[in-house]
Structure formats: structure tokens, C-alpha cells
N, C-alpha and C positions, 0 to 999 in steps of 0.2 A: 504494500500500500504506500501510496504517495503523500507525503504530509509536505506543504506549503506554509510556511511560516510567515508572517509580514506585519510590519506595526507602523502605526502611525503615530506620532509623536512621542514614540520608545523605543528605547535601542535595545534591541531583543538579544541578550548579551547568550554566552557561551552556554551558561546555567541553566538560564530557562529555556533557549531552546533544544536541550537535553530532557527538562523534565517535562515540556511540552513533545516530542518525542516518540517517551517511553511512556506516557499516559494515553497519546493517541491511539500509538501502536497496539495498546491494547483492546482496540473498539473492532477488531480480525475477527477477536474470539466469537460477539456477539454477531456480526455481518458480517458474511465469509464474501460475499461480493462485492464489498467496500473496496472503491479503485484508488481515492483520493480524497484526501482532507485537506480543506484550506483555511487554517487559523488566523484571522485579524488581532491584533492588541493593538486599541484606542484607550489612550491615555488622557484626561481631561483634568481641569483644577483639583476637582473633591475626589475621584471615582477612576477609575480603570475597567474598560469594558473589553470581554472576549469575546469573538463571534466566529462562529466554524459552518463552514458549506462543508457539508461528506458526500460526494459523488455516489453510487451504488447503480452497479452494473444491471438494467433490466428492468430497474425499481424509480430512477430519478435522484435526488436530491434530499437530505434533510440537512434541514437548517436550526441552528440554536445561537442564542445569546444571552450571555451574565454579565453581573454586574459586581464590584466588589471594591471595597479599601484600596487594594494591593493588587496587582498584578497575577500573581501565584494565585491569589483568593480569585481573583474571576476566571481564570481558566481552570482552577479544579472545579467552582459551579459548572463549566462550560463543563466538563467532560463528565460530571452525572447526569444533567439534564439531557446529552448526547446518547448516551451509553443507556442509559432509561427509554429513551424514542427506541434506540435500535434494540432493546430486548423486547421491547413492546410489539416492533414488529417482526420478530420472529418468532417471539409467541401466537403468534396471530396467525404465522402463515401455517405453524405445525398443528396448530388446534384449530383449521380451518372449519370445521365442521361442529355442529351443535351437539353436543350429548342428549341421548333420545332422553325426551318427556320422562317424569317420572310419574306411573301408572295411577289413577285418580283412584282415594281410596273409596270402598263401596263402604255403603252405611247399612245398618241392619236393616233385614225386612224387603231389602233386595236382593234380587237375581241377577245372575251372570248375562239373561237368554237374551 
């Protein structure tokens, strides 16, 4: 998988983008068709915001965005609120189907016929 790093008004030094990285890296396990990841860091007077495009092979795009103090604090939101979308939909695709009705129960005094 492809992770794309870029910041805007932050120098996205050695550190973070190791630990942006090795936290991405881990969104394979949840989305085995994940082509690409491409991480923003926007840095503003009060706040630091992360925002990530994950490309997915067949499926389109999901997108997410955090907000946080600190730099490190907005892209680890970004990588649960990510990683949450992507279990959601592969939950989804493997339990595509409804578990059958559970059988209404009969109340006394009736019959099967």
C-alpha cells in the first residue's frame, strides 16, 4: 500500500512521518484492497487537523478527518475513525446477508395447521 504524506503549514519531520507510517500501514489488515493512502497535516493557530483519502480497489474512496491539540493527537483520531469505516465495511461485506427471522412464538390454545 501506498501512503502519501503532505502538510501544510508543518514540517512533517522524520518522526512523524515514521509513526504516520507504521499506523497507516496497519489499515492492510482491515482492507486487503487498500491501494493508497493520502494523509494531509493542516496546522492552524489553536488546533492541528488530519485528513486521509484511502483509495480501495473496486470499492472507491473513504475519507476521514480529526481534529486535535497536537499533531500526533489528530492523526491517531484520524487512524481510529479510518480503521473503524474500514472494519465496518468488511463487516458488512462478510455478513452480507440477514440471519433468518426468529420463528414467532405460538401462544396457547393454538394450532400449528
Amino acid at each position: 500500500m501506498q501512503i502519501i504524506i503532505s502538510g501544510r503549514n508543518v514540517d512533517v519531520a522524520d518522526g512523524l512521518r515514521t509513526h504516520i507510517e507504521d499506523r497507516f500501514g496497519r489499515l492492510s489488515r482491515f482492507e486487503s484492497r487498500a491501494s493508497r493512502v493520502e494523509v494531509t497535516l493542516v496546522e492552524e493557530k489553536n488546533r492541528s487537523i488530519a485528513e486521509a483519502v484511502m483509495s480501495v480497489d473496486g470499492a472507491g474512496t473513504m475519507f476521514a478527518k480529526a481534529e486535535g491539540p497536537e499533531v500526533r493527537t489528530a492523526v491517531d483520531r484520524l487512524y481510529d475513525k479510518l480503521s473503524r469505516r474500514a472494519k465496518k465495511g468488511r463487516d458488512i461485506r462478510r455478513n452480507h446477508k440477514s440471519p433468518d427471522p426468529a420463528p414467532i412464538p405460538m401462544l396457547d390454545g393454538e394450532s400449528d395447521e
